[in-house]
N, C-alpha and C positions, 0 to 999 in steps of 0.2 A: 369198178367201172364208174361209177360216181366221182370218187378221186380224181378222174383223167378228165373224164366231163368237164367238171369245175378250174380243171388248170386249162385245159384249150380253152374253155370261155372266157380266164382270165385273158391267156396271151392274146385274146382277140381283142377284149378291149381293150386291154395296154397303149398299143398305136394309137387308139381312138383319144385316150385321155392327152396325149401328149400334142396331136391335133389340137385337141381342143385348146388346149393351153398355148401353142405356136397362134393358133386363132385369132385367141384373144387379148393377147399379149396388146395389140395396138391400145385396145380400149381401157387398158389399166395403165398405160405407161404414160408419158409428156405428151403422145402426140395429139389428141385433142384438148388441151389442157389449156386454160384461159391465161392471157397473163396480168400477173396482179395489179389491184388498182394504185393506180398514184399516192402516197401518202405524203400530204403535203404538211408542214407545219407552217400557220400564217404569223408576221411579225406584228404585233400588236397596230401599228397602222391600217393591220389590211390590203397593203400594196405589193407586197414579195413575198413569198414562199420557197422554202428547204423543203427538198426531196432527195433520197438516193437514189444514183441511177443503178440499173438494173443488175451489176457485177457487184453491187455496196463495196464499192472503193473508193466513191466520188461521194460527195456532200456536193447538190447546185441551187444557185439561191434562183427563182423565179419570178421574173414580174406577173402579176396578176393582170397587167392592165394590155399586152401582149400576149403571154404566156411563154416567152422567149427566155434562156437562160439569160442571167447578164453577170453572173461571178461563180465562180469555182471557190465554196466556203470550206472543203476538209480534200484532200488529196490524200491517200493511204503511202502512194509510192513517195511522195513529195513531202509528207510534213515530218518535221524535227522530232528523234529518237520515238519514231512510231515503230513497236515488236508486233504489229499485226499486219498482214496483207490484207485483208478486207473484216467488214464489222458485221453483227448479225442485226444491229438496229441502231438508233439512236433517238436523242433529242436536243431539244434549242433552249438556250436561253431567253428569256422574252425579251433583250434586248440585243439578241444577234450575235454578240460578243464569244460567247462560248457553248460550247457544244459535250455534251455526255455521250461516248459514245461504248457499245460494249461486245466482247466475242465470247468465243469456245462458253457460249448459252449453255446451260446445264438443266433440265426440265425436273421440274416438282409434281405438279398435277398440271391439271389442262391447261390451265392460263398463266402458273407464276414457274418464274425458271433463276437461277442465280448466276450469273455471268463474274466477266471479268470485266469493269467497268473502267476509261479513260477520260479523265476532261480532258478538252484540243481550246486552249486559247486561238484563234483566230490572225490575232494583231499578231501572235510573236509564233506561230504556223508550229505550236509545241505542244505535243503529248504528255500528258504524265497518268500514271495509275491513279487511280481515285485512292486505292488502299491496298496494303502489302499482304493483307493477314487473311489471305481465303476469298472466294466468290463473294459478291453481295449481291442483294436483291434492291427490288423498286429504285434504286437511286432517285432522287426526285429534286431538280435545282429551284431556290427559295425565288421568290419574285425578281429579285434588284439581281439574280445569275451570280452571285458573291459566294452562297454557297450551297450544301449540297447534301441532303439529308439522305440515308439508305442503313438498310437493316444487314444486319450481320451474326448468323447462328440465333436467330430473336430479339434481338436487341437492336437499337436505333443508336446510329451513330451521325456525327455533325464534322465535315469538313468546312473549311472556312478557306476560301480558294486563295482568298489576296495574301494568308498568311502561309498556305500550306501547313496548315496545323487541325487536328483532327481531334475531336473529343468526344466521352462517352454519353450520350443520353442518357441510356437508362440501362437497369445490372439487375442482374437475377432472371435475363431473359433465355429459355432454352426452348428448342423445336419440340415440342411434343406436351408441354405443360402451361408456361406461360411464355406466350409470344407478343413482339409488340411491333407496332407499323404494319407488318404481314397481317395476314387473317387464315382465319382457320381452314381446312377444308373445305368442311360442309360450306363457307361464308363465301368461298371461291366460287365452287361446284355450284351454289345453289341462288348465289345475291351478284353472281361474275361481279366480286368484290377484294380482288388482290392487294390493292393500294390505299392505304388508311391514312396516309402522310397529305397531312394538307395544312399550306402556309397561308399566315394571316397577309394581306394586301400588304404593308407596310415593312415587311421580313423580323418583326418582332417578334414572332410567337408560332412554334410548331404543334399540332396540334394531331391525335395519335390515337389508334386501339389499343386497350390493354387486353390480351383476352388470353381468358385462366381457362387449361383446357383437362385441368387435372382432373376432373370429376368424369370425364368423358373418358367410356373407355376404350383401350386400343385397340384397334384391328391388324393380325399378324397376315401378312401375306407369302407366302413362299414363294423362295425364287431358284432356280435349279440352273445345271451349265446350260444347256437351253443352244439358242442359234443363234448367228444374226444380232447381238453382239456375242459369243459364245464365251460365259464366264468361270474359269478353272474353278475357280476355288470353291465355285457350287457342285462339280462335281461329281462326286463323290456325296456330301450331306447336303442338305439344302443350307442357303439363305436365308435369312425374316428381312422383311420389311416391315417395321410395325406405324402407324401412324393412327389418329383419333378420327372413328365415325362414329356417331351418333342416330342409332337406328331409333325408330318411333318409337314414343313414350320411355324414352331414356334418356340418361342428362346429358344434355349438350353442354358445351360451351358459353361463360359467362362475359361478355365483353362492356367493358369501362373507358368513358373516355378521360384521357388527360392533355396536357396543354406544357410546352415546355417552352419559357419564357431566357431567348440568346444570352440576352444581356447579364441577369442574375442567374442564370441556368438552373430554375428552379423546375421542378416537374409538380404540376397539380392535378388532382383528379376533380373532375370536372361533379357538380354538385346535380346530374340528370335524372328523374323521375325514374324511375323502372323498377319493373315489379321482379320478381326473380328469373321466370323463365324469358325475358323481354329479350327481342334482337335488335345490334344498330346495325341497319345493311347501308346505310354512307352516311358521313360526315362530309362536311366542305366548309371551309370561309367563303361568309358570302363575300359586297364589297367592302364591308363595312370589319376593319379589324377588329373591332369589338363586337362582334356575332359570327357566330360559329353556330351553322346551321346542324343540327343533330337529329337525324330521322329515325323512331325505335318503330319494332313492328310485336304485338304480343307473339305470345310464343303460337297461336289459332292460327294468324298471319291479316282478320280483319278487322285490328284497329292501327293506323298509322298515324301516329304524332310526329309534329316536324316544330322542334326545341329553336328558340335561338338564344345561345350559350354566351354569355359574355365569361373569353377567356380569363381577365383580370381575377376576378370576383369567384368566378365558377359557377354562377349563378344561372336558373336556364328561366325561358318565358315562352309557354307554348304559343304557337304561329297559327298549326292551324289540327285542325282532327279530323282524321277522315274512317269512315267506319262504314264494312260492308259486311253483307249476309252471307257471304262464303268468303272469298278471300280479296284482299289490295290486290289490284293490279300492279307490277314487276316495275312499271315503266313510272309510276306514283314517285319509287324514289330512286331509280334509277338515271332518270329524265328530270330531274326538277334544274331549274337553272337560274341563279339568281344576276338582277342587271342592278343597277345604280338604285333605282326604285320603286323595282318590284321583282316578283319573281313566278316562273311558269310553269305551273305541274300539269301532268297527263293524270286524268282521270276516268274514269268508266260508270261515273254515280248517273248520269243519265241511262244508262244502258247502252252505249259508245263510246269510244275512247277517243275522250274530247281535252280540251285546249285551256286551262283556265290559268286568268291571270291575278295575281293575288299584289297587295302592298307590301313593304317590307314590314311592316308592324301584323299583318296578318291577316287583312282586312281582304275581302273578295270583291275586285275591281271589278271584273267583266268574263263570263265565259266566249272565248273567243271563235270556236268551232262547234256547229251542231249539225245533226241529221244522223241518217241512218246509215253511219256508214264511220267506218275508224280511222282514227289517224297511227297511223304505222309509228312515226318517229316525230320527235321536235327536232329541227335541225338547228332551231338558233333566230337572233334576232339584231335589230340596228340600236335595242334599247332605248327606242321611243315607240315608234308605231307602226313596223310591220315586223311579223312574224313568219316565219317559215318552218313545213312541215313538210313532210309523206305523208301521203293519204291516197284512202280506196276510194276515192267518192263515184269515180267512175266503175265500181264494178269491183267484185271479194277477187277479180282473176289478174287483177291492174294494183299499180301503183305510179302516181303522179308525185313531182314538186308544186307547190303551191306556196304563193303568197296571201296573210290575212292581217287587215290594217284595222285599226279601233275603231271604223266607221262603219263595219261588215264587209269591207268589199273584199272579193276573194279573186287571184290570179292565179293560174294556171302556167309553170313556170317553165314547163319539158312539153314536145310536142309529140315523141313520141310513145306510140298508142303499145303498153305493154309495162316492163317494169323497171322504174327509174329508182334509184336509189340516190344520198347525194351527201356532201358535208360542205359548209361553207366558212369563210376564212371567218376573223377575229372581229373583222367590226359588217356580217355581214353583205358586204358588196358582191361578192364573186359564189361562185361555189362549184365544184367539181362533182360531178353527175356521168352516173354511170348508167345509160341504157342497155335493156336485152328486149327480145322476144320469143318466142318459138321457134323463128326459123332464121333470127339476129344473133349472130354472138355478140358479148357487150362491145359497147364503144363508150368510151372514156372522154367529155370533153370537158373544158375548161369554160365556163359560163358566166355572165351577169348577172345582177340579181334581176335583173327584168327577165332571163331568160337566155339573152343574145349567146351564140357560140363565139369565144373569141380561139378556142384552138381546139382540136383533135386530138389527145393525144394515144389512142388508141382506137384501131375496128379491131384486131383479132379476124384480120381478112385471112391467114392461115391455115383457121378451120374450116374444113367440107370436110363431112362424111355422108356422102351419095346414098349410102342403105343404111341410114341408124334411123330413118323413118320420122316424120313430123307429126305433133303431138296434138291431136283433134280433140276439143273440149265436149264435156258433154254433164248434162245434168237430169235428173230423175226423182222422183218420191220414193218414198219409202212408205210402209203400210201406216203409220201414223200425219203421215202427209208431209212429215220434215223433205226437204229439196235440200238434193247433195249435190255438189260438184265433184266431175273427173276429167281426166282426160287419159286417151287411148291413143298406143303405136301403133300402127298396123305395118306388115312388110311390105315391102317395096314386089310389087304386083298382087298387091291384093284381089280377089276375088271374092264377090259376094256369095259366092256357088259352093265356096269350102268352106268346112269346118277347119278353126286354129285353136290350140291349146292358150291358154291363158296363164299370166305370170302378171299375180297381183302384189304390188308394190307399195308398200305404206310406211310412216308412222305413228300418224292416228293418235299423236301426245299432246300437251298443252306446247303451248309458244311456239309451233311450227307448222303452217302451214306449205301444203308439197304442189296444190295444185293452183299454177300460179302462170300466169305469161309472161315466163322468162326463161334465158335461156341457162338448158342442163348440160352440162358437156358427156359427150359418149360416155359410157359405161360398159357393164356387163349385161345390162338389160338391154341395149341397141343390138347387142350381138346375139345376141337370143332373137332381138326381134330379127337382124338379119339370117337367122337359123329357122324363122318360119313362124316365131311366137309372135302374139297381141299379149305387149305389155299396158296392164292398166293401173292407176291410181284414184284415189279417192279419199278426201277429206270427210273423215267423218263429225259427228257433233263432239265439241269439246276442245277442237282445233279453232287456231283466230283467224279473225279478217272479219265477223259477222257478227259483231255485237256481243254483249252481257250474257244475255238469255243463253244464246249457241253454244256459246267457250264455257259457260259457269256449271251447266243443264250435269254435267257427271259428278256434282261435288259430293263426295261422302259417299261415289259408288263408283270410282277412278276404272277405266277399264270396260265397264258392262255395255254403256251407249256406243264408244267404240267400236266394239267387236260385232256387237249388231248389227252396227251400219256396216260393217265392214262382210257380214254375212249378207246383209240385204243386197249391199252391191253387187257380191257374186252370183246372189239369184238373178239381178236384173240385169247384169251380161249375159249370164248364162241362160236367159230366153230368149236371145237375138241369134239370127240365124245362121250367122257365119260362125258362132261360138262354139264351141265343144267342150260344153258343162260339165264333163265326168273327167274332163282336162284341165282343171284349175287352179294354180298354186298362190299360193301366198305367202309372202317373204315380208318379212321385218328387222330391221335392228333396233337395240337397247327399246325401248316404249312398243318399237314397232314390232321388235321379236316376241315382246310381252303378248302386246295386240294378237300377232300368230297362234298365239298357244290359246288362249282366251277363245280367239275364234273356231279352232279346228275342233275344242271340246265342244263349245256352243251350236254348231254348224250343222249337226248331225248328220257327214257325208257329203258338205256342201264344197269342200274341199279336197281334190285328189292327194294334194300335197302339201308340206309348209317346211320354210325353213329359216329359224329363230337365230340370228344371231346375237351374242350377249345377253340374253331376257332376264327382264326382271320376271321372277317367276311368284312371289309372293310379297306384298305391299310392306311385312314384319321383317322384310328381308333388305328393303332398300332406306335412305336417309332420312332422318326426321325432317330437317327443313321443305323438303320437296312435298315429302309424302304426307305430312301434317297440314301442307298449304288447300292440298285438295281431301283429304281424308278424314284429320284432324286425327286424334291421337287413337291408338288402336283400344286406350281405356275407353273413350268417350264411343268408340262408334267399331265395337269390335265382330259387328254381325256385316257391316260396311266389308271390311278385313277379310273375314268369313267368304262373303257372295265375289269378290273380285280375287279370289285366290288358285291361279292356273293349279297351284300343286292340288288343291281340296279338288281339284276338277280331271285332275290328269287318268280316270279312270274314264273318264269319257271322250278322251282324245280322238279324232277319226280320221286316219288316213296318213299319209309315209311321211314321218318326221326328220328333218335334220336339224341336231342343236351343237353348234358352235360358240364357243367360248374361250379368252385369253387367261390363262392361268392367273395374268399378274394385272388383271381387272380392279384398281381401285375404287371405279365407281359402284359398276354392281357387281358385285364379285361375285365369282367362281360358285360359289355357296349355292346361289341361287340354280343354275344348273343343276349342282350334283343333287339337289333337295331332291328339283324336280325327276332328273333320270331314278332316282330311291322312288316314288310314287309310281312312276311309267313300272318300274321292273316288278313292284308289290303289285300291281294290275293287271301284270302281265304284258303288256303293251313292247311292242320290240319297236326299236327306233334305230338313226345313225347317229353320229356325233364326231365333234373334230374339236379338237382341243391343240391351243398355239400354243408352247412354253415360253414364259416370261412375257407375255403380250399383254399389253392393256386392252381398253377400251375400245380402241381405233384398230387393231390386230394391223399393225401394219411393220415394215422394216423388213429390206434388202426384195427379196420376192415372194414374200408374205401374202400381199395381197392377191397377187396371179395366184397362187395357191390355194385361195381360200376362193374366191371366184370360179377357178378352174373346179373344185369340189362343188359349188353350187349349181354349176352349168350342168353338170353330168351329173347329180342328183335330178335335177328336177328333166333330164331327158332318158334317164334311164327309168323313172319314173311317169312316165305318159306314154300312154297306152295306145 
């Protein structure tokens, strides 16, 4: 009798799951989906810009001073001995003349991919392959567009466009031990530092990582026949994928910089300070061919020296030193930007991430931005006296364009009130700004630097969705008086008279803030909300937009202030009256799947439900660069390690779990799961779980995602009560 039970209840929900999934299908697929922004590349005057139009089969150059096309620079159908129908990207030469273009992209990790690369002469409307011998990476054209540096299998190679002759850099380079120009993993994953290749102003001198990754050991990933692409020859046995991660308190990667000089083709290593565990997360020429700006950060992550390197000599001259009591801010040397004579780094030593302007010799001109309140991005400057940024000054839930000139005065450069993002061309005049709001999809225009619109090129009038509900801010104490910010969906006819289940929505990591006024495009949480749920979000302490103090407050305890706040939250909904507190789920991905586990043991009951995708589940489990920035090493601070460890905690887990995971996870891998399900099972704890074969990070390909949504819809509704 039991038996027959469990099958009629299956065939009942059967229909239901496949509903849901028909349901949902709108809100995972293109049709609210934004279209992307403009990418413009400006011509060293500042007057014209190259964009692809939206099929990438056209290259069109744009005046800036219009916004009007005025030439057709690449044609797919139209140019000479072209084997491609359309490109996945490109680039310009800085004098317009020739263009790098590349297809059938090939993806490595998140950011770096090996393609099949083309230069298109322009004048003589002619294709030719950049190289015969396999995909390359970063292609990178030298200043004077003559020629063209890219790595291949590790190694750096040199085309020479006027000759069509190609030469080797550098030998003894292979993926997995010593690579050069590329960066390593971790240096990708953790510095978004793909591209190491950087030309001196004058096209004399290439200048390069070497980084030895042999000490680092390798991590094996299996990969099985799987779906979606489905691959034979997995079969039957597995695959390996083995590549170098360096988990905490283990040797990472050593990287050296050298210098390879066209003329005598000599390669030098560069003569840079560093102690043994030291990182360079960027290199750059500044404008001066003789300095070669070199940023090292200890292996802690709080001290940053910023070298300048005369390639000749190899000789280095520290610029400047910056040292903090937890970790450099990301954007120190991510963001520094050098001009004629001086140069501008983002710093946070006030307690704000502010604006300063330094000499090229190293000298501290003038702090440019202050108060209580951050600057999001440097976007660039005229290289005398005004500067441009992002900034929150109006508020942690906004972001503006602004103008700031050497005499204080500040402008205000976007009017509208919510979240402007923006990049501006080569000699700052112009710059393309892209607004949203809550209830704005972006619009894309084309602008002056005083602000003026000179064109539109995008509303995204396309998108309505009448029931995915608009997103009411709201802010609250917590019992030590910290004030969080969130914001809540409610469904479309709300009523204060009912009680709605709750679908709380987070990541609660460093460098991302969620609660913000701009616009999200539908989801799987809008469709939930149109199924009757209040979805809610909330930025806990540790997340940016609010100072030193806010983003720093978790160093050495990664996880604890999070999950707290992220408990508090759910008390301080769940005393409001339309709420139904014994209805409460909580969702996260990768930090924010961590965050879920962290909270549901913490929580005691505070949560009906949670569901973790990708989580890191213990600190010893994920990369040193990341986990070292806020942790530091699990020798130095191993009771740290200890208190923020979901598995040491998974006996205290409370309430219906779903943990999903892609087999072929090279960020946080698989590992981290199965630890944790080993802990739940020695506790006894019964849980669900869904496992994608061959899926990274992102669990995504063919109808992956519907899939994985559709399983989260019908957990957490078969799960409320």
């Amino acid at each position: 009798m039991k038996s027959k039970i469990s099958i009629l209840a299956l065939l009942l929900v059967l229909p239901c799951l496949d509903m849901v999934a028909s349901e949902l299908n709108d809100f995972v697929s293109d049709k609210y989906r934004t279209k992307p922004v403009i990418k413009a590349i400006s011509t060293e005057d500042g007057e014209y810009f190259a964009a692809a139009d939206d099929s990438k089969t056209l290259i069109l150059k744009y005046e800036y001073k219009s916004g009007k096309v005025v030439d057709t620079l690449f044609n797919a159908a139209k140019a000479r001995e072209c084997p491609f129908d359309r490109f996945d990207g490109f680039d310009m030469s800085r004098d317009f003349k020739r263009i790098l273009l590349y297809t059938d992209s090939e993806k490595i990790y998140r950011r770096s991919f090996k393609a099949n690369y083309y230069t298109f002469e322009i004048m003589r409307n002619l294709v030719k392959p950049l190289c015969d011998d396999g995909k390359q990476q970063i292609a990178t054209f030298s200043p004077n567009g003559r020629m063209v540096a890219f790595v291949r299998e590790g190694n750096i190679y040199l085309k020479k466009l006027d000759y069509d002759s190609q030469s080797e850099v550098t030998k003894g380079g292979e993926t997995g031990n010593v690579i050069y120009g590329s960066t390593s993993w971790a240096y990708e994953e953790e510095f978004s530092f793909v591209n190491s290749l950087t030309w001196a102003p004058d096209n004399s001198t290439l200048a390069f990582l070497r980084t030895d990754e042999r000490m680092t050991k390798p991590y094996p990933v299996q990969l099985y026949g799987g779906y979606c692409p489905y691959m034979a020859e997995y079969s039957l046995y597995p695959g390996l994928f083995e590549y170098k991660y360096p988990f905490p308190g283990e040797e990472c990667a050593k990287a050296e910089v050298y210098t390879y000089t066209v003329e005598s083709r000599v390669v030098k290593r560069m003569d840079v300070p560093l102690q043994d565990n030291d990182y360079i997360p960027r290199i750059v020429f500044t404008k001066d061919s003789l300095s070669l700006a070199v940023m090292t950060l200890n292996r802690e992550q709080n001290i940053l020296n910023v070298y300048s390197v005369n390639p000749k000599s190899g000789t280095a001259k520290l610029l400047l030193n910056e040292k903090s009591s937890t970790w450099i801010d990301e954007a120190a040397y991510r963001e520094i930007t050098f001009y004629d004579n001086f140069f501008i780094i983002p710093s946070m030593r006030d307690g704000y991430r502010h604006l300063y302007q330094y000499s090229t010799k190293g000298q501290l001109l003038k702090q440019l931005t202050s108060g209580k309140w951050d600057v999001i991005e440097f976007l660039g400057s005229d290289g005398k006296n005004s500067f441009y940024y992002q900034g929150n000054a109006e508020g942690t839930l906004y972001s503006s364009i602004y103008k700031t000139d050497l005499s204080g005065k500040t402008t205000k450069l976007t009017s509208g009130k919510g979240y402007n993002t923006a990049y501006f061309n080569s000699d700052a005049s112009y710059f393309i700004n892209t607004f949203s709001n809550t209830s704005t999809p972006p619009v894309t225009t084309l602008n002056t630097a005083g602000g003026k619109i000179v064109k539109t090129f995008e509303k995204n009038g396309h998108l309505s969705c009448p029931n995915c509900g608009i997103k009411e801010f709201f802010s609250f104490q917590t019992a030590d008086g910290t004030v969080l910010n969130g914001y809540m969906i409610k469904p479309d006819g709300f009523s204060a008279d009912k009680k709605y289940p709750v679908i709380m929505t987070q990541y609660s990591g460093p460098g991302k803030q969620s609660v913000l006024d701009k616009w999200e495009s539908p989801d799987w949480r809008n469709y939930m909300v149109s199924e009757g749920y209040i979805v809610v979000c909330v930025d806990p302490r540790g997340t940016p937009g609010r100072g030193r103090d806010f983003e720093h407050c978790m160093y050495k305890k990664l996880g604890l202030p999070e999950a707290n706040d992220q408990i508090s939250a759910a008390k301080h909904i769940g005393s409001l009256g339309y709420i139904d507190k014994d209805n409460i789920t909580i969702f996260g991905w990768s930090f924010g799947g961590y965050t879920t586990l962290m909270a549901m043991s913490l929580g005691k009951g505070v949560f009906n439900s949670g569901i973790a995708v990708a989580p890191v589940t213990d600190w010893h489990f994920y990369d040193a660069i990341y986990t070292e920035r806020y942790m530091n090493t699990p020798q130095a601070n191993e009771s740290g390690y200890n208190s923020t460890s979901a598995v040491k905690m998974a006996a205290d887990l409370s309430g219906k779990l779903l943990l999903v995971s892609g087999t072929a996870d090279d960020n946080v891998h698989l590992a981290n799961t199965l630890q944790y399900t080993s802990a739940l099972i020695e506790a006894g704890k019964q849980f669900d779980m869904q496992i994608y074969p061959n899926k990274n990070h992102s669990i995504t390909g063919c109808d992956t995602r519907l899939h994985l949504f559709t399983r989260i819809c019908n957990f957490i509704k078969q799960n409320t009560k």
